[in-house]
C-alpha positions as CSV (number, residue, x, y, z in Angstrom):
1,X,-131.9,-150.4,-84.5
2,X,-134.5,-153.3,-83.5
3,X,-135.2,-156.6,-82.9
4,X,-135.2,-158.6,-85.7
5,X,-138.7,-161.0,-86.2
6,X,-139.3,-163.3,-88.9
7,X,-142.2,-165.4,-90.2
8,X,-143.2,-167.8,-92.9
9,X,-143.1,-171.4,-94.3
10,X,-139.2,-171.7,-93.0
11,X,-139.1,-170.3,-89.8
12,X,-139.2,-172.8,-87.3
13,X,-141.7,-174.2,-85.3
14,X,-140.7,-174.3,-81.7
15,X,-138.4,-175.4,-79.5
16,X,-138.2,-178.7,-78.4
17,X,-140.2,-180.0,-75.7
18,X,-140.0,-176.5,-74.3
19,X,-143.3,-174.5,-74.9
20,X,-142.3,-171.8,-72.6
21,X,-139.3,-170.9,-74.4
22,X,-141.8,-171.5,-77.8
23,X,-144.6,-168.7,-76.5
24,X,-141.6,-166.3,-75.7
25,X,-139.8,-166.8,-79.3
26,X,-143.3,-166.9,-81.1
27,X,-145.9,-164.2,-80.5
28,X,-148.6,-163.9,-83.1
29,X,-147.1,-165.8,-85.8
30,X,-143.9,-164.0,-85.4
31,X,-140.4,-165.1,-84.3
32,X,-138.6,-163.3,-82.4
33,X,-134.9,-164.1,-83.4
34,X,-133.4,-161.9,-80.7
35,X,-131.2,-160.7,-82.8
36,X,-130.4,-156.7,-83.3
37,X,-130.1,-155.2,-86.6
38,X,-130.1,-152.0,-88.7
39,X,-131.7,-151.3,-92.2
40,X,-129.0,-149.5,-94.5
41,X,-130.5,-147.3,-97.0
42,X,-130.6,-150.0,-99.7
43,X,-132.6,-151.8,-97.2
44,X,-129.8,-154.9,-96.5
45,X,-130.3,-156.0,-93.1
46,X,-127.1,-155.7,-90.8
47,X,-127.2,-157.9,-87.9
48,X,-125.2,-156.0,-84.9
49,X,-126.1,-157.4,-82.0
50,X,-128.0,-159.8,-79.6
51,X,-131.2,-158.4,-77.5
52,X,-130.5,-160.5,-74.7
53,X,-126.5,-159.1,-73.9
54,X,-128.4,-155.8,-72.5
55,X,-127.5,-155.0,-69.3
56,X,-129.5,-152.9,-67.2
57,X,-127.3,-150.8,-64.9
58,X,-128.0,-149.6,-61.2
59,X,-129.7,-146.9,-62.9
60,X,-132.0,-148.5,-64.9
61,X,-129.9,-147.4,-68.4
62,X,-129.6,-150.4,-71.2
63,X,-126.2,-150.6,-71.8
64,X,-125.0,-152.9,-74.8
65,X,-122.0,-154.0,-74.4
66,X,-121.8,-154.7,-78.7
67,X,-122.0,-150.8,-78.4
68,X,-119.1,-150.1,-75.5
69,X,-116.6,-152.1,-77.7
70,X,-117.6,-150.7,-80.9
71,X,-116.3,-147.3,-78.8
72,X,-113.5,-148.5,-77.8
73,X,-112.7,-150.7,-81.0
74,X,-110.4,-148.1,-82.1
75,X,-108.3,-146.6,-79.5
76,X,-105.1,-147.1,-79.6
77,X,-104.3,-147.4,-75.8
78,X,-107.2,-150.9,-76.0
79,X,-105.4,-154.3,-77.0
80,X,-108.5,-156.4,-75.7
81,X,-112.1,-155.8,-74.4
82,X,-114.3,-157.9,-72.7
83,X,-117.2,-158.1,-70.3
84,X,-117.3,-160.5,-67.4
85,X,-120.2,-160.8,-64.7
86,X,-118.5,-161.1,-60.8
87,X,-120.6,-161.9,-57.9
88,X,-121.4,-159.2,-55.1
89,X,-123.5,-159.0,-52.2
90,X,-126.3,-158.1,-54.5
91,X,-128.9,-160.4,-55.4
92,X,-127.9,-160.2,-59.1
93,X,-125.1,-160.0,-61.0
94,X,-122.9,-157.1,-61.8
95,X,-121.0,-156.2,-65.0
96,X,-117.5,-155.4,-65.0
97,X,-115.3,-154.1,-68.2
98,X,-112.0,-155.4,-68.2
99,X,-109.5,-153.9,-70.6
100,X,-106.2,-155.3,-70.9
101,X,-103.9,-152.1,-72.2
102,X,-101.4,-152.1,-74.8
103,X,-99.1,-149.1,-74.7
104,X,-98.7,-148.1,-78.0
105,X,-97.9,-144.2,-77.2
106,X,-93.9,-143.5,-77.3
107,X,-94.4,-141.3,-74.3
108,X,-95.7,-143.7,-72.1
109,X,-93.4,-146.1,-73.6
110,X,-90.5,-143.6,-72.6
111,X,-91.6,-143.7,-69.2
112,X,-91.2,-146.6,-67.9
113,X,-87.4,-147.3,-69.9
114,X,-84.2,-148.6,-68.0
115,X,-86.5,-148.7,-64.9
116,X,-85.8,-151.7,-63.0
């Protein structure tokens, strides 16, 4: 997995009015679309993700959050993933997972019957 970059006769000139945003998109001819993707062995191009969601943990690890809910995509316990950003005492930003549960497991289902 990469970044993707593209060049020729189609790919845009710059941004508009914004040169520094222009000189970080285009570097040598190239544009940098910021895009992720993946070759297949056919050689199709599979877009999967955006460069700039990284995250860079307390640890200095990348995490992609394209990547978290791709493992979480299929549990059955995981109704809806998202990632917000809440505000600490820290200079920056932290990320915070939030995942609404579904119960879907007859046991824990069972549980919680005629409970009041």
């Amino acid at each position: 997995m990469g970044e993707v970059i593209a060049r020729g006769r189609n790919v845009m000139a710059g941004y508009w009015e914004n040169p520094e945003a222009t000189a970080q998109a285009i570097r040598d001819d190239w544009f940098y679309t910021g895009d992720l993707g993946r070759f297949d062995q056919d050689g199709n191009l599979f877009i999967v993700g955006r460069s700039k969601d990284v995250i860079i943990d307390t640890n200095g690890k990348n995490v992609y959050p394209d990547e978290v809910e791709d493992f979480y995509r299929n549990s059955p316990f995981v109704k809806e993933l998202s990632w917000l950003a809440c505000p600490t005492a820290w200079p920056s930003m932290w990320p915070v997972q939030w995942c609404p549960i579904s119960i879907t497991s007859p046991a824990l289902a069972h549980r919680g019957a005629g409970q009041d």
